[in-house]
N, C-alpha and C positions, 0 to 999 in steps of 0.2 A: 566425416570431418567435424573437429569439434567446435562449438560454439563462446563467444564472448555474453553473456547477459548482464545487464544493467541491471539491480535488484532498489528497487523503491521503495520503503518499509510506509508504514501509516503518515501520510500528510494534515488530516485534520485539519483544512480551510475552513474557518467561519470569519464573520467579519472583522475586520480589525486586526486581522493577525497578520505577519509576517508570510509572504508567500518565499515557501523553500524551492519550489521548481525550476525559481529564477536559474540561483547558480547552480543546480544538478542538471539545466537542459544546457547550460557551459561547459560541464566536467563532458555531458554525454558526445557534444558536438570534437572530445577531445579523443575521447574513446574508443566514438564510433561502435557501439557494439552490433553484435546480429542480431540480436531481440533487447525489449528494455519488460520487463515486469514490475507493475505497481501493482502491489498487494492489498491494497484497498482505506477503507476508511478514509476517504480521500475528500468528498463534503461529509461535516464535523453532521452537522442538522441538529445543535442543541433544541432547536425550536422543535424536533422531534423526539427528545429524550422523555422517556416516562421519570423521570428521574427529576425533571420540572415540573412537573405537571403543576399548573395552577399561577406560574409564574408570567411575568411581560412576555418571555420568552416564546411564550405558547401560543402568541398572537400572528392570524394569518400572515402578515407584511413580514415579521420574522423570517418564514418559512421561504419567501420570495430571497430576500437578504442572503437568508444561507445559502439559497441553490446559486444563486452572480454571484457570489465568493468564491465558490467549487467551481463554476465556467470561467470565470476568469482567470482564477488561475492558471488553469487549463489553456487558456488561451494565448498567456504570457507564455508559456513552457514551450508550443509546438509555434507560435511567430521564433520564439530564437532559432529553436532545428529547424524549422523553412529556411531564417536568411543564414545561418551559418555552416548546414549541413543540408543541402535541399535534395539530396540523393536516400535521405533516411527514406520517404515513403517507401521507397521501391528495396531497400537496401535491407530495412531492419523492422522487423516483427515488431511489435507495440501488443504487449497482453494487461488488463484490468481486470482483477481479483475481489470482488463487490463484498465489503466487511460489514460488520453487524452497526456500523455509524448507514450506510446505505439503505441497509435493512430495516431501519427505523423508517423509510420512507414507505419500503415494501410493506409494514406493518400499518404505516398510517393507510395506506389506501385502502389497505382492507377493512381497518377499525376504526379509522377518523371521520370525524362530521360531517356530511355532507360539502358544506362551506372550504370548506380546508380540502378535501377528495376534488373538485374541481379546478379548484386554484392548484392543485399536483398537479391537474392532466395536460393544464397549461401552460405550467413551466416545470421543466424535464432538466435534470445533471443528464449533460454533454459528453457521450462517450463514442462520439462519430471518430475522432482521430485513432480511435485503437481498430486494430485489426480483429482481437479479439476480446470480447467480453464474457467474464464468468461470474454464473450466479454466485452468491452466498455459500458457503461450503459443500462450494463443489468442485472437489482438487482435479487439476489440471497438471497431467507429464509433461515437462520439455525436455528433451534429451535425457529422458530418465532420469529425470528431477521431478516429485510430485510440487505442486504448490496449491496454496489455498490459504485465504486470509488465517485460521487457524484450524488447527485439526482438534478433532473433538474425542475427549476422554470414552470408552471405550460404552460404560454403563450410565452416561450422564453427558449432557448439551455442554459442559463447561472447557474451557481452550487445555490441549495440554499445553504446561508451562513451561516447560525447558528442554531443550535441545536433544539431552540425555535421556527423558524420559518420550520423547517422539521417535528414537531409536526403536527402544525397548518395545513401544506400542505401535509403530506404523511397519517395522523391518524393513523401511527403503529409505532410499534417500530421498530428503526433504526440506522445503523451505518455507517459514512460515512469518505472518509478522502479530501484530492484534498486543504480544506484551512485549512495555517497551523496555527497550536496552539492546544489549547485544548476545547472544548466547551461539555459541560452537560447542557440536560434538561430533566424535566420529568413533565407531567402532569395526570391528573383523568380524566377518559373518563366516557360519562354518561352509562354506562352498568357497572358502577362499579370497572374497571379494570384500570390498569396504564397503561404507553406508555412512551418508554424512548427513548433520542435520542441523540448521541453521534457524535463527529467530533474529528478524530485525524490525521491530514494531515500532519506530518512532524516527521520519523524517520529518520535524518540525521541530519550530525555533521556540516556542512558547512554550508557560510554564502550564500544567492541568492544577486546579485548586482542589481538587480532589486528592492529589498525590503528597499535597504538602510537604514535607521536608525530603520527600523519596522520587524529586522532579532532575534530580542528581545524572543521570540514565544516559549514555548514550544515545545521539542525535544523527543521523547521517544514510549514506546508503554503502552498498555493496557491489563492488565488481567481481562478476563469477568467471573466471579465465578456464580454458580448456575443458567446458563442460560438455561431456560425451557418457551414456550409459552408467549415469546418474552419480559420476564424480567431476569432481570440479575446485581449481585452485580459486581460492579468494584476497583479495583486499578491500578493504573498508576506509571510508571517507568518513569522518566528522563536517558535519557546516560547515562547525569553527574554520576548519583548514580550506574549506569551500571557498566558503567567503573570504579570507586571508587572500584568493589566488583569482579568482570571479567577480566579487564586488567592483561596480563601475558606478 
């Protein structure tokens, strides 16, 4: 039989931002899907970027800051599917896809100070609501769909980048998030069958200052309809239209 999945591209919760789970656990309660997949990058943890190093940001209480930004979120997303769909536990799959923004943490405990290594052991990102948790590129089948925060170029750690070129390198169908926008491909395999391949790296309302004038991107998540041995009809939500129809 085949399945409905909820696709959640990168959230990137650090403080101060707009939480986007608000209106996607409204769209979901409308949905109802069988499974929901968040692909990850989900606490931002600037306080863990090497990319700061030496900045305020890099100060323990930071560290604290970003992990209750990432729980709370969280916490706002599954109060609405309790009071508005409280049959999701039992109903609908819940999978988390751990992105290389997570991975900063896996990194800190291995190479961080002392001081900062205990203050992690302490407070922990909250991933009791999912049923299933995946390490860091470690792609995960559903219904013959690979997923995985992103897949990695064949001779080198770096993401492949587009839809068309994870065809050409994975030969199955597949769904990835890590770069943001939106990308579709699908091609004819020679055994007759199709192979589709999807990139949604960016659920969140806020702009990157790093991206500077290319913060342009598609925002939003994906609904995958009739997904069975690794094909699957889609439609896509912006926020924008989110929030249009969800905002209370």
């Amino acid at each position: 039989m085949s399945k409905v999945i909820y696709f959640i591209g990168d959230t990137q919760i650090k403080p101060g931002v707009k939480n986007p789970l608000i209106v996607i656990a409204y769209h979901i309660c409308v949905i109802r899907p069988d499974i929901i997949v968040h692909i990850g990058d989900h606490h931002d943890y600037p306080s863990l970027s090497n990319y700061d190093k030496g900045k305020k940001s890099h100060r323990a209480k930071s560290y604290k800051a970003d992990t209750e930004a990432g729980n709370n979120a969280f916490n706002e997303f599954f109060k609405i599917l309790d009071t508005m769909w409280p049959e999701h536990e039992n109903v609908c799959k819940k999978h988390f896809f751990k992105g290389n923004h997570e991975y900063r943490r896996t990194r800190a405990l291995e190479y961080g100070p002392d001081e900062l290594i205990e203050l992690m052991e302490m407070i922990e990102p909250d991933y009791s609501r999912f049923n299933h948790v995946h390490e860091f590129l470690v792609p995960h089948e559903i219904e013959g769909v690979a997923f995985c925060h992103y897949f990695q170029n064949e001779k080198s750690a770096t993401a492949i980048g587009t839809a068309r070129q994870l065809l050409l390198k994975q030969h199955t169908s597949c769904v990835a998030g890590h770069s943001q926008g939106f990308d579709y491909a699908e091609q004819l395999t020679g055994k007759k069958e199709v192979i589709q391949a999807l990139i949604n790296g960016a659920s969140y309302y806020h702009d990157e200052d790093y991206k500077k004038h290319n913060n342009h991107h598609f925002r939003g998540t994906v609904v995958m309809y009739n997904v069975a041995d690794g094909n699957y009809d889609f439609s896509r939500h912006s926020l924008t239209s989110l929030d249009k129809i969800y905002t209370r």
